[in-house]
C-alpha positions in Angstrom: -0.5 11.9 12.9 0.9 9.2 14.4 3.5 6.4 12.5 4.0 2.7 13.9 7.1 0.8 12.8 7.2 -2.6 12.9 11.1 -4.4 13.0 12.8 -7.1 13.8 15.9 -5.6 14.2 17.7 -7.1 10.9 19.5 -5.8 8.5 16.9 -6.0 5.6 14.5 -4.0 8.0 16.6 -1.2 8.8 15.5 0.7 5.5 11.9 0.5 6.7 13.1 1.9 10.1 15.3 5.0 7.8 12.0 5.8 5.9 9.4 5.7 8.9 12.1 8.5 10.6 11.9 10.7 7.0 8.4 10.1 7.2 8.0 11.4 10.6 10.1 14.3 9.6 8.2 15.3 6.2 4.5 14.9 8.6 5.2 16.2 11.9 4.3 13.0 13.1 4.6 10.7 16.0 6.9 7.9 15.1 6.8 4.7 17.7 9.9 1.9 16.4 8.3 -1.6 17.6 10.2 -4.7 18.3 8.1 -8.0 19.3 10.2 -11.2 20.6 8.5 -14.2 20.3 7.9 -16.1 23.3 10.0 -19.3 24.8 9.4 -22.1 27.4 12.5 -20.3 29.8 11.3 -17.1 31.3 15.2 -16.5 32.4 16.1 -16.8 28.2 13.5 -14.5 27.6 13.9 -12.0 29.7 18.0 -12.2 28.7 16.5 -12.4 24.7 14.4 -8.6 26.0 16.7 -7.0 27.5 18.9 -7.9 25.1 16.7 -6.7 22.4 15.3 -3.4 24.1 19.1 -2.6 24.5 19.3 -2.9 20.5 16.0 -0.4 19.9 17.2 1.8 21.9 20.5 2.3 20.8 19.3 2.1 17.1 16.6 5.2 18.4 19.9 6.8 19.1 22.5 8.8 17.4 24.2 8.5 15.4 22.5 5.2 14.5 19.5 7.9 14.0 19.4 10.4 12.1 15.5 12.0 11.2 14.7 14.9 13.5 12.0 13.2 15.1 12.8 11.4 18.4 10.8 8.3 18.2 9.3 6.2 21.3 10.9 2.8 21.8 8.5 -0.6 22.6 9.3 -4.2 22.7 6.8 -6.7 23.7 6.9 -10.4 23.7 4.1 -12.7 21.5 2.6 -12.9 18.7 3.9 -10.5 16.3 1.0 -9.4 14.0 -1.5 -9.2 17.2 0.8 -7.1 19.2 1.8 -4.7 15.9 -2.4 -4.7 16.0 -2.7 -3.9 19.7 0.2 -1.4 19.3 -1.4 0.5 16.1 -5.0 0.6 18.3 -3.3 2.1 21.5 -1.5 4.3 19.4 -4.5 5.7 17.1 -1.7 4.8 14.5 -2.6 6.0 10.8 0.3 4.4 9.5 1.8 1.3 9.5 5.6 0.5 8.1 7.2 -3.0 7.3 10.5 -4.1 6.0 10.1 -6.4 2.7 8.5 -10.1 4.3 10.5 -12.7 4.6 8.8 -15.9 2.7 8.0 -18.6 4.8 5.6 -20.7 2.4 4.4 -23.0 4.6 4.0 -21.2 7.7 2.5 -18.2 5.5 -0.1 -20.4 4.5 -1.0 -21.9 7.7 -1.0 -18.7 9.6 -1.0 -16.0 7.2 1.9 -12.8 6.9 1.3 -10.0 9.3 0.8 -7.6 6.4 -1.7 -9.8 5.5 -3.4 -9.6 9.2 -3.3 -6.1 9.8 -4.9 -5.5 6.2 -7.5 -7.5 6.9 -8.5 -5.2 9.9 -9.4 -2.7 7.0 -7.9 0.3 8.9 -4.6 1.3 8.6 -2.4 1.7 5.3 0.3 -0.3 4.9 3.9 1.4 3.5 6.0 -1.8 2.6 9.9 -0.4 2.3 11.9 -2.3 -0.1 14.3 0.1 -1.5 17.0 2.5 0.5 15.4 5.7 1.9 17.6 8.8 -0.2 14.9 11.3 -0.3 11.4 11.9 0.0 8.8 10.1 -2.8 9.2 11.9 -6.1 8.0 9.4 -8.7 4.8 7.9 -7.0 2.7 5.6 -9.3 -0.9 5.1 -8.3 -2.7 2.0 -9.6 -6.4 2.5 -9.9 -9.3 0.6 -10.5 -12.2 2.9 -10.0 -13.6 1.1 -7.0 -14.0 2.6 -3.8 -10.9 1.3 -2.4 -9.3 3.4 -5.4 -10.8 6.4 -3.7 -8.9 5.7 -0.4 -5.8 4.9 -2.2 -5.9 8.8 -3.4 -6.6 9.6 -0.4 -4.1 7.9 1.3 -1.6 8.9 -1.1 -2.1 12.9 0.0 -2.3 12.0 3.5 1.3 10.8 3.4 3.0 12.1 0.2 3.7 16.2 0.6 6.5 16.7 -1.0 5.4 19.7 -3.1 7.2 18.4 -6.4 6.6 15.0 -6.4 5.4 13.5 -9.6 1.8 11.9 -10.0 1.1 9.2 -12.1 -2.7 7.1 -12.6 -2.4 3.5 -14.5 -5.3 2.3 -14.9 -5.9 -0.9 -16.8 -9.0 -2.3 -18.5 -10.0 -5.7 -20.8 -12.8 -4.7 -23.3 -15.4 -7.2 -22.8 -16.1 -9.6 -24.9 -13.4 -7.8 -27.4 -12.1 -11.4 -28.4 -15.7 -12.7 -28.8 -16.4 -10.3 -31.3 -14.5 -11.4 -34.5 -15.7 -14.7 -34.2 -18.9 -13.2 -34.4 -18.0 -12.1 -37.6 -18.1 -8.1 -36.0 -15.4 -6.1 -38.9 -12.2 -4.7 -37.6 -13.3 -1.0 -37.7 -16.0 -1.9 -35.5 -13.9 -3.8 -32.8 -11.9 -1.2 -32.8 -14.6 2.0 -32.0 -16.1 -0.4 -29.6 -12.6 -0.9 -28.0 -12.3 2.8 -28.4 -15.4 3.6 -26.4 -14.5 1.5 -23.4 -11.2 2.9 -23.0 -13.0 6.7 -23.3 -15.4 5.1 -20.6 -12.6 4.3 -18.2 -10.9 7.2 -18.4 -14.1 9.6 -17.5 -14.7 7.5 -14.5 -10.6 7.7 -13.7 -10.7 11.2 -13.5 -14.1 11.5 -12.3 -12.5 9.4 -9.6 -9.7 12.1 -9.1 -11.9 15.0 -9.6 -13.9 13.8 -6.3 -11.4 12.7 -4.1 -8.2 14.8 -4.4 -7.3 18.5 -3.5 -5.2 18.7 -6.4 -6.6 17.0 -9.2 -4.5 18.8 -11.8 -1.3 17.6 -10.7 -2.3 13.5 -11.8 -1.2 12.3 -14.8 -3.6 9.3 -16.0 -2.5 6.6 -18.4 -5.6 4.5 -19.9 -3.8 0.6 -20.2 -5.4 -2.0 -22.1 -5.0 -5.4 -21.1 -4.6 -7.5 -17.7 -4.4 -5.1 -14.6 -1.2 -6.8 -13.5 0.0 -6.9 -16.5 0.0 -3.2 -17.3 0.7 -2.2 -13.7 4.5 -4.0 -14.3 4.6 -2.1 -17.7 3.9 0.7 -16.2 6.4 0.2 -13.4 8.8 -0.9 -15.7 8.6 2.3 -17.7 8.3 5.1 -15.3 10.2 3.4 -12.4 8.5 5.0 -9.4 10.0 5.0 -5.8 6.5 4.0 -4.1 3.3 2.5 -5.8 0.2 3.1 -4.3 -2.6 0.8 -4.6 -6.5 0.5 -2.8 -7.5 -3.1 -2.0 -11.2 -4.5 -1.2 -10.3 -7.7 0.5 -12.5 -9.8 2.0 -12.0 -12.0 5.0 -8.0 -12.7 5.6 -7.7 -10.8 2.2 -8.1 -13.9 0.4 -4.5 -15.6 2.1 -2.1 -12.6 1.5 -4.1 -11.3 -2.0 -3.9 -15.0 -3.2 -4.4 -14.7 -7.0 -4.9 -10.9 -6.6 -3.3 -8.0 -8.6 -1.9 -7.4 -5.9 -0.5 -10.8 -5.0 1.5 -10.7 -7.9 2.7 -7.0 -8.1 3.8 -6.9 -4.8 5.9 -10.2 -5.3 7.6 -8.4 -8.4 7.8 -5.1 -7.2 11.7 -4.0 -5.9 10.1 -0.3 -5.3 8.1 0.4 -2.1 4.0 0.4 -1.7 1.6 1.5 -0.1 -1.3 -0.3 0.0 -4.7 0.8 1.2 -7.3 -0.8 2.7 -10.9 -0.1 1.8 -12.1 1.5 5.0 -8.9 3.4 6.2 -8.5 6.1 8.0 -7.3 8.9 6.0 -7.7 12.3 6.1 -7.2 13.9 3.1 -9.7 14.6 0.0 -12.2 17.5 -0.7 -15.6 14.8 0.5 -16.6 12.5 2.5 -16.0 9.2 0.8 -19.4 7.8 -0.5 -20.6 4.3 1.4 -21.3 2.7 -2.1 -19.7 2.7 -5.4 -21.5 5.0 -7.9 -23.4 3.4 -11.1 -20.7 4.3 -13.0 -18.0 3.0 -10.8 -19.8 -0.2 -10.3 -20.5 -0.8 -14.3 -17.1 -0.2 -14.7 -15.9 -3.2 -12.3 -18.6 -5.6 -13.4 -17.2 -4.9 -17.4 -13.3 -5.7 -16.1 -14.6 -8.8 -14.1 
């Protein structure tokens, strides 16, 4: 296995760097600590701005600055940022990328788009976003599902990387009954709404653990929670109550992930969020899981998604 760390040297980043080294650790992995400098019209200020900056990696790939086992391999480049961290996790046969939190830059975001949102949109590597200080390994890991097939990597994304024997598992999985609110004005009685509401949630939570039954080596160690409501919603409520160090979530993006998960659950979890995530891209390489990972969604899968649309 082999682990990619994207920095830019500042202080905010230097958790992501801590936690790619306890990563490396925990995996056996390969660890690589990346540092891109962006370009400038003077090639003697850029060459002072590398050397500078390849002085700094190096030192901070150093003890005592470092302190994980693992030795990692220094690189600094100079251009674009997201298409070198791209060329770098290629080269690399990288199955993991790490990031500090982003820093917002709303107008420049929009016109070019975030680098987590870039390499997502390659639909191969996971993404580990580090927002919190690195103590130990995960132990409280909260996995948002939503049955799709994306869902299915996120499990298996989540074994690939999570071993800690004793770590605690957790599902939310959140559903909207459809046409629930139609129903009274329909003049439908309460009892009814409510087995009807009752049957959907029963539903959702077959095809949950279905889900997990498939696609983990453990299923048995999950704990699933069945949310009604707004899948953002309940995934904040959820975070809220069991206060997880890393949440784990599968996305299906399309294109440039719709402009960094614009209008997404995702979008608006991750902008919430002060605990780290993982998020996994539907088509990833990962590795664990007891079966190949189906091309399609199943009937039930897919009924499920078109009733939550």
């Amino acid at each position: 296995m082999r682990i990619v760390c994207a920095t830019d040297l500042l202080p905010r980043s230097e958790a992501a760097i801590e936690r790619a080294g306890m990563l490396a650790d925990e995996l056996g992995a390969d660890l690589r600590l990346l540092h891109v400098v962006a370009p400038t019209d003077s090639e003697r200020a850029l060459e002072q701005t590398l050397q500078i900056n390849l002085a700094q990696t190096r030192a901070r790939a150093q003890p005592p600055l470092w302190r994980a086992r693992t030795k990692p391999q220094v690189a600094v480049r100079t251009g674009k940022p997201a298409r070198l961290i791209i060329e770098t996790l290629e080269q690399s046969k990288a199955s993991l990328l790490v990031l500090g939190p982003h820093r917002k830059r709303p107008l420049r975001d929009t016109v070019e788009g975030t680098i987590a949102e870039k390499v997502l949109s390659a639909k191969r590597w996971p993404l580990l976003v580090v927002n919190g200080e690195p103590r130990a390994p995960y132990r409280r890991v909260l996995l948002a599902l939503d049955g799709s097939r994306a869902s299915a990597f996120a499990i298996r994304a989540a074994e690939s990387f999570l071993r800690a024997p004793h770590a605690e598992l957790k599902i939310v999985h959140a559903h909207e009954t459809p046409y629930e609110g139609r129903l009274d004005y329909a003049g439908v009685s309460v009892d009814a709404i409510a087995r009807y509401a009752e049957g959907w949630e029963r539903e959702a939570e077959r095809i949950i653990r279905g889900l997990v039954q498939t696609e983990s080596v453990d299923p048995e160690r999950y704990d699933i929670n069945i949310d009604h409501g707004h899948p953002a919603s309940a995934i904040l409520r959820a975070i809220e109550s069991y206060e997880p160090d890393l949440i784990v979530m599968g996305t299906r993006g399309r294109g440039r992930l719709r402009r960094a998960f614009l209008g997404s659950v995702a979008n608006r979890v991750l902008h919430e969020l002060s605990c780290d995530a993982l998020i996994v891209p539907e088509g990833a390489s990962v590795m664990a899981g007891r079966k190949v990972l189906p091309r399609g969604r199943s009937a039930d899968q897919e009924s499920l998604r078109e009733a939550m649309k």
